[in-house]
C-alpha positions as CSV (number, residue, x, y, z in Angstrom):
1,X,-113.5,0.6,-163.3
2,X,-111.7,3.3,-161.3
3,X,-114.8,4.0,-158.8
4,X,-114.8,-0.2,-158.4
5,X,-110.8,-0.2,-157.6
6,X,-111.1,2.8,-155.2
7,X,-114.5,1.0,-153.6
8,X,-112.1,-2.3,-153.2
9,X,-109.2,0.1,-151.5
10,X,-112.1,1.3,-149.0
11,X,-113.3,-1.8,-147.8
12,X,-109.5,-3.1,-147.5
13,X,-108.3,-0.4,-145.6
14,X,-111.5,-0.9,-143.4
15,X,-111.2,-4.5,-143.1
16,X,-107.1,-3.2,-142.1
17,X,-108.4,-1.0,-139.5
18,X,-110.8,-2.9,-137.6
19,X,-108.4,-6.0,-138.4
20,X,-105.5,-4.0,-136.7
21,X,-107.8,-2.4,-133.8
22,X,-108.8,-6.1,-132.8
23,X,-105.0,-7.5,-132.9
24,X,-104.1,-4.5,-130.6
25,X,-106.6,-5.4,-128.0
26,X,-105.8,-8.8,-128.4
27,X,-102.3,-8.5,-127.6
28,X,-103.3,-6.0,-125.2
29,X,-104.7,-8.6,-123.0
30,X,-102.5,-11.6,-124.1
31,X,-99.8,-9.5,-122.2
32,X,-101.9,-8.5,-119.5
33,X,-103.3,-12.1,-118.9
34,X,-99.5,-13.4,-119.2
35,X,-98.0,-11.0,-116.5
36,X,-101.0,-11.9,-114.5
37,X,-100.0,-15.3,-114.6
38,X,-96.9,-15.4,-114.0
39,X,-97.0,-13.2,-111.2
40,X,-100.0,-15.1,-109.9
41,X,-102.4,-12.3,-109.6
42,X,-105.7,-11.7,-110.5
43,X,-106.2,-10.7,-114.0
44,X,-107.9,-6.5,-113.3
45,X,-110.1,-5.5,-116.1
46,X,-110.4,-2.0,-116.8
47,X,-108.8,-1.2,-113.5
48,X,-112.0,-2.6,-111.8
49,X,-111.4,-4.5,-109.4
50,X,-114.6,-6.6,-109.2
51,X,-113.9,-8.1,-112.9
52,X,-111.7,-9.8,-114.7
53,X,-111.2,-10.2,-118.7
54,X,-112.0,-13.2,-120.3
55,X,-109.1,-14.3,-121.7
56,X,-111.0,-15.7,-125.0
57,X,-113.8,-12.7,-125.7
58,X,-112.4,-10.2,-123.5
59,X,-115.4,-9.3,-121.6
60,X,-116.0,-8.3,-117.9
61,X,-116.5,-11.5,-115.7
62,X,-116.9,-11.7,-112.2
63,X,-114.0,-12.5,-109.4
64,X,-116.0,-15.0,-108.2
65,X,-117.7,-16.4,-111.4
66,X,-116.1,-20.3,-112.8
67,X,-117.2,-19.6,-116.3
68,X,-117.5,-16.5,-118.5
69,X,-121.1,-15.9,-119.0
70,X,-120.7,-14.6,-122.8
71,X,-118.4,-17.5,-124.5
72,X,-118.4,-20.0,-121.8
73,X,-115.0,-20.3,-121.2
74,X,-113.8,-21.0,-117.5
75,X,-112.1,-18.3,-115.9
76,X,-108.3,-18.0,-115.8
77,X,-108.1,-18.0,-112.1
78,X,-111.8,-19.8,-111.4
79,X,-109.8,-22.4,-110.4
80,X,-107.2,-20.5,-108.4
81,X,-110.1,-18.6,-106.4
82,X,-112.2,-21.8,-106.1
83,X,-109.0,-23.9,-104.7
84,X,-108.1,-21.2,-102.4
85,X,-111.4,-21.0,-101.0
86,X,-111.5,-24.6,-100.3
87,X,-108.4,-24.7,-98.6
88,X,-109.1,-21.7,-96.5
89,X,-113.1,-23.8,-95.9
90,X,-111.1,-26.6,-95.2
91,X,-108.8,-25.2,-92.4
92,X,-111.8,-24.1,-91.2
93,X,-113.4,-27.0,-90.9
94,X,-109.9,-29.2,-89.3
95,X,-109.7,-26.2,-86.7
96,X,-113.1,-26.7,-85.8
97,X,-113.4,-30.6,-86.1
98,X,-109.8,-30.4,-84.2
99,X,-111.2,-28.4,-81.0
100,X,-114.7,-30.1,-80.8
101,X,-112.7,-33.5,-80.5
102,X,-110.1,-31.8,-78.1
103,X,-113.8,-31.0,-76.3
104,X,-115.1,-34.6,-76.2
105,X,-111.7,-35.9,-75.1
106,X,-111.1,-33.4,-72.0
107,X,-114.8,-34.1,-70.8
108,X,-114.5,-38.0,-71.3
109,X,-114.2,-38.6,-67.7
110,X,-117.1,-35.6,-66.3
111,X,-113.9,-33.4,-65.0
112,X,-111.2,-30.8,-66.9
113,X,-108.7,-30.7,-64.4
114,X,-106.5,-27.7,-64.1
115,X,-103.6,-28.9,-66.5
116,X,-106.0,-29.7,-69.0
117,X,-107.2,-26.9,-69.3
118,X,-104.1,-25.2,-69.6
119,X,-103.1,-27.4,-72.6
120,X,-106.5,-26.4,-73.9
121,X,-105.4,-22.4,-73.6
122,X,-102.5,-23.8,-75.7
123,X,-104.7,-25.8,-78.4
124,X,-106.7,-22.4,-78.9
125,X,-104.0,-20.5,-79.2
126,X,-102.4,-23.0,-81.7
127,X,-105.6,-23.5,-83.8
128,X,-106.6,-19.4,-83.7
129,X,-102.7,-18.2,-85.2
130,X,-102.5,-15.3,-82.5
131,X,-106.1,-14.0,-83.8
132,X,-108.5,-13.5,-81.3
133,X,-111.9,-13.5,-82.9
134,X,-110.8,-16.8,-84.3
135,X,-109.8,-17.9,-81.3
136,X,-113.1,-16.7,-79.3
137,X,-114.7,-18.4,-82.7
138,X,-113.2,-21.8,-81.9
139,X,-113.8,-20.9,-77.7
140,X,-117.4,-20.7,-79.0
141,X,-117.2,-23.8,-80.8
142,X,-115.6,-26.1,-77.7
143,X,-118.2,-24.8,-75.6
144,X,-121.1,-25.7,-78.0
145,X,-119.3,-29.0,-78.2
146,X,-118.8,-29.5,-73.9
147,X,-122.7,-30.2,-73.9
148,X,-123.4,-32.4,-76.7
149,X,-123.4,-36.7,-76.8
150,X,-119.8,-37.7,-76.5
151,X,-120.8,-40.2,-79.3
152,X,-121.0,-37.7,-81.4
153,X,-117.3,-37.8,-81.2
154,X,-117.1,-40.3,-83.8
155,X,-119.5,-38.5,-86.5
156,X,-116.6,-35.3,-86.3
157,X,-113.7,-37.4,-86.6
158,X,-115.1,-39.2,-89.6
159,X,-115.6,-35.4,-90.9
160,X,-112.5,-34.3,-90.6
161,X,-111.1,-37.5,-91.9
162,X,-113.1,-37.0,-94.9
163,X,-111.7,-33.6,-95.5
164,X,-108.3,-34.2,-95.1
165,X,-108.5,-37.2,-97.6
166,X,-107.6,-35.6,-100.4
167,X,-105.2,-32.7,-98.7
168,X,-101.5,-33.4,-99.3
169,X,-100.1,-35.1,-95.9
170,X,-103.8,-35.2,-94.7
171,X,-102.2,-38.3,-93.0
172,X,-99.5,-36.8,-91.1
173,X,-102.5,-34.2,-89.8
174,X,-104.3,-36.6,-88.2
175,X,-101.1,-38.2,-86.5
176,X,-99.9,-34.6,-85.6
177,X,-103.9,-34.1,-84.1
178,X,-103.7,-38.0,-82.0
179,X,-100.5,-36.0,-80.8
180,X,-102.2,-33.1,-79.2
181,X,-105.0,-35.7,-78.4
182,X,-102.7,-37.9,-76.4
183,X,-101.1,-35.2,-74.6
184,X,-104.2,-34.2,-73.3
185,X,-104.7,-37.9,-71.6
186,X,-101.4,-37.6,-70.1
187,X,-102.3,-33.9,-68.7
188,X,-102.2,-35.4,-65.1
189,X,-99.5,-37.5,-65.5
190,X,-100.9,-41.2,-65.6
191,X,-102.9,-42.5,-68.5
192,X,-106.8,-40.9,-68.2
193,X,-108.2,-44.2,-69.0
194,X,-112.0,-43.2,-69.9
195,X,-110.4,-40.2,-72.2
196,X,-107.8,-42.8,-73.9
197,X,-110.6,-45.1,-75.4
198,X,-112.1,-41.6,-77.2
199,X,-109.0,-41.0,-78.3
200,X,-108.8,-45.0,-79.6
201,X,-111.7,-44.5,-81.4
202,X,-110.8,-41.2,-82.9
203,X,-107.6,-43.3,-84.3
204,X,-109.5,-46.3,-85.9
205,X,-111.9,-43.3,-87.7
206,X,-108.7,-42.1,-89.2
207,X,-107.4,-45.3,-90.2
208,X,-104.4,-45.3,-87.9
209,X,-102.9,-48.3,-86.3
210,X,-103.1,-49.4,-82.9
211,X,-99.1,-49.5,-82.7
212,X,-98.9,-45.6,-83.8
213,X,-101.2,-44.6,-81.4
214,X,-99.3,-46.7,-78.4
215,X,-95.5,-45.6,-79.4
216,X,-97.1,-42.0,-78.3
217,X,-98.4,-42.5,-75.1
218,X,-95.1,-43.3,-72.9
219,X,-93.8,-39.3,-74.0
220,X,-97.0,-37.2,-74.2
221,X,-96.4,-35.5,-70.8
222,X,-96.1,-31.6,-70.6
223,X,-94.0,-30.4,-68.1
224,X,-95.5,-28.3,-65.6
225,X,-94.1,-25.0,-65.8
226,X,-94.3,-23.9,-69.5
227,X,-91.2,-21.4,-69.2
228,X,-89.4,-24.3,-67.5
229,X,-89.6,-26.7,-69.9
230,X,-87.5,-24.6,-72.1
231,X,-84.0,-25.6,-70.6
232,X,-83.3,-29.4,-68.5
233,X,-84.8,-30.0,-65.6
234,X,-82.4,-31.3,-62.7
235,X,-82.0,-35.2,-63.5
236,X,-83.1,-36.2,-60.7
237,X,-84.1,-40.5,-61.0
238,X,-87.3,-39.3,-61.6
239,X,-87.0,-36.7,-64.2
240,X,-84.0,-38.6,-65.9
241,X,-87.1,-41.6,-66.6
242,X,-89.7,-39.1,-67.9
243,X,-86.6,-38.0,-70.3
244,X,-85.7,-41.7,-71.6
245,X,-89.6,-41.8,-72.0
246,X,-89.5,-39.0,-74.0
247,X,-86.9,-40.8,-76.4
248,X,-89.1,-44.1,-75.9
249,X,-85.8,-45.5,-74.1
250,X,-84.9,-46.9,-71.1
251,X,-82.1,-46.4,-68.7
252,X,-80.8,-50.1,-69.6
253,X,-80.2,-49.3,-73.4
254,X,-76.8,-48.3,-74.7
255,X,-75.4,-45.0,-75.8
256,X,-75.8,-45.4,-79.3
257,X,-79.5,-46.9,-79.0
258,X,-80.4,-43.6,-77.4
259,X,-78.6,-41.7,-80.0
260,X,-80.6,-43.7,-82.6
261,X,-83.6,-43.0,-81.0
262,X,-83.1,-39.3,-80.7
263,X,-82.3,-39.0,-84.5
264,X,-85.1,-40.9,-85.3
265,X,-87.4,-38.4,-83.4
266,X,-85.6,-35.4,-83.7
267,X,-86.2,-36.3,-88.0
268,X,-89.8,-37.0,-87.4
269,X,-90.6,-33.4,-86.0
270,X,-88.0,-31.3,-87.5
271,X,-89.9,-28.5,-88.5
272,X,-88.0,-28.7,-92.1
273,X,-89.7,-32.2,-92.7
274,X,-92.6,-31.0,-91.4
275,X,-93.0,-28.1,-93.4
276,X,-91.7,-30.4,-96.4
277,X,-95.2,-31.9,-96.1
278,X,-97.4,-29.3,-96.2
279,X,-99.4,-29.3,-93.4
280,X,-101.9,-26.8,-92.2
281,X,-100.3,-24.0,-90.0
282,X,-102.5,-25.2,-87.2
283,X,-100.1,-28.0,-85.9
284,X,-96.7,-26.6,-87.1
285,X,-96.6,-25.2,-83.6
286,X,-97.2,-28.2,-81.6
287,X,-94.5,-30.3,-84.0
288,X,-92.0,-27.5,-83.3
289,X,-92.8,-28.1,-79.4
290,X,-92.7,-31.5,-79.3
291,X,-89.3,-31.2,-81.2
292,X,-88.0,-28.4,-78.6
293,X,-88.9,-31.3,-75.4
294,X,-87.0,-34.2,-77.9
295,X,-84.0,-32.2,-77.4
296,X,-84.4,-31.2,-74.4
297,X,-85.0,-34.7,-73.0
298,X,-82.0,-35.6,-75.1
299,X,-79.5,-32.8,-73.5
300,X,-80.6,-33.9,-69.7
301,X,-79.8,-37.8,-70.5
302,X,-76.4,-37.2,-71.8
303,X,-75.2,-34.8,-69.6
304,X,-76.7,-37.7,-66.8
305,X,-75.3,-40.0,-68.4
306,X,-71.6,-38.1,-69.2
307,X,-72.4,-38.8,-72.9
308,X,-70.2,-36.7,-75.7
């Protein structure tokens, strides 16, 4: 009876032992996994930093595997490092599909004039974020583009409207891309009719409206000297209608009309409701610009017009 009790005792204790040993590991990793999570890293099995722990059986997975192989459990961050790809594929994608239509546009009429191609420069600059093998990435890219079908124009905006679709303010990217578009048909001053109907039918791929596309065109004029365009201009008759064109005003509206209009416009591009939308990094520049010539335009016309 005694040798039964103390045989009993034994396997208890065991039981105990390995019963204790798993709860440690097990809260072990619960508090690893949680820190992980809440500081939204990865979750470092081991110290390696090729795995991570499944958070169910605890063994090594991948970085890059959706599933753990053993218990079949999706990874913790499977979907983190999946998403973040995507995004990171599709700026990819925008920047190129954004530069190859920038391509077809300039080309439109057989000539890129010397302006153009300065607000090309800028569109590269924009689209490569100040690095310079993305930049000579996307220079690659626009050059591939220069000697290919313009029709082809239509298959890339339909791609990059398909990615954007289901990006948050994938709508407003567009817009802020007709923008840059736009400009670059009012690059000599007048309207470059042949490159306007590309930009037309890059509009009606991404389900914009005729109306959106025509209340850009009467202030998508870059001034000539970049450094200049920083402060007013003299208000000269001339320069004073390129400003009210800039507000989409006349000289025959009122004070207050113009004020509307600036508000309006000055909201639209604020970089706070801009960056309230979450839109890719590659046109946060140009909105900013566009927001600096609104108020600069603004500033000319009232002191013009003796305005408080």
């Amino acid at each position: 009876m005694t040798q039964a009790v103390l045989i009993i005792i034994g396997v208890v204790l065991v039981l105990m032992y390995y019963l204790a040993g798993f709860v440690l590991m097990f809260l072990e990793n619960f508090v690893r996994v949680s820190i992980c999570l809440l500081k939204g890293t990865q979750v470092v099995n081991n110290g390696d930093p090729k795995t991570n722990a499944c958070d169910k059986c605890y063994k090594d997975i991948e970085n890059d595997a959706k599933f753990c192989t053993n218990c079949g459990k999706q990874h913790p961050f499977a979907s983190y490092h999946y998403q973040s790809n995507l995004r990171q594929f599709r700026r990819d994608v925008l920047s190129h599909c954004a530069i190859t239509l920038t391509a077809y546009v300039a080309k439109a009429d057989g000539v890129v004039s010397e302006k153009e191609a300065l607000i090309i420069s800028d569109i590269l600059t924009s689209l490569s974020d100040g690095d310079e093998n993305k930049r000579q990435e996307l220079k690659n890219v626009y050059a591939e583009a220069k000697n290919k079908p313009i029709k082809d124009h239509l298959d890339i905006a339909t791609k990059m409207a398909t990615t954007v679709e289901d990006l948050k303010g994938g709508d407003e990217q567009c817009k802020l891309l007709l923008i840059w578009l736009v400009d670059l048909v009012y690059a000599d001053g007048a309207r470059n009719v042949e490159q306007y109907r590309v930009v037309e039918d890059i509009a009606y791929i991404f389900g914009i409206d005729e109306e959106y596309l025509d209340s850009l065109c009467p202030y998508q004029q870059k001034y000539d000297d970049t450094n200049e365009s920083q402060k007013p201009k003299k208000t000269t008759d001339s320069g004073v209608e390129t400003y009210y064109n800039t507000l989409k005003c006349t000289h025959e509206d009122s004070d207050e009309q113009i004020k509307k209009s600036y508000r309006e416009l000055a909201k639209q591009y604020h970089p706070d409701s801009i960056n309230s939308k979450g839109l890719a990094e590659d046109f946060l520049e140009f909105a900013s610009s566009k927001f600096k010539e609104i108020n600069i335009a603004y500033e000319a016309i009232k002191k013009y017009r003796g305005m408080n």
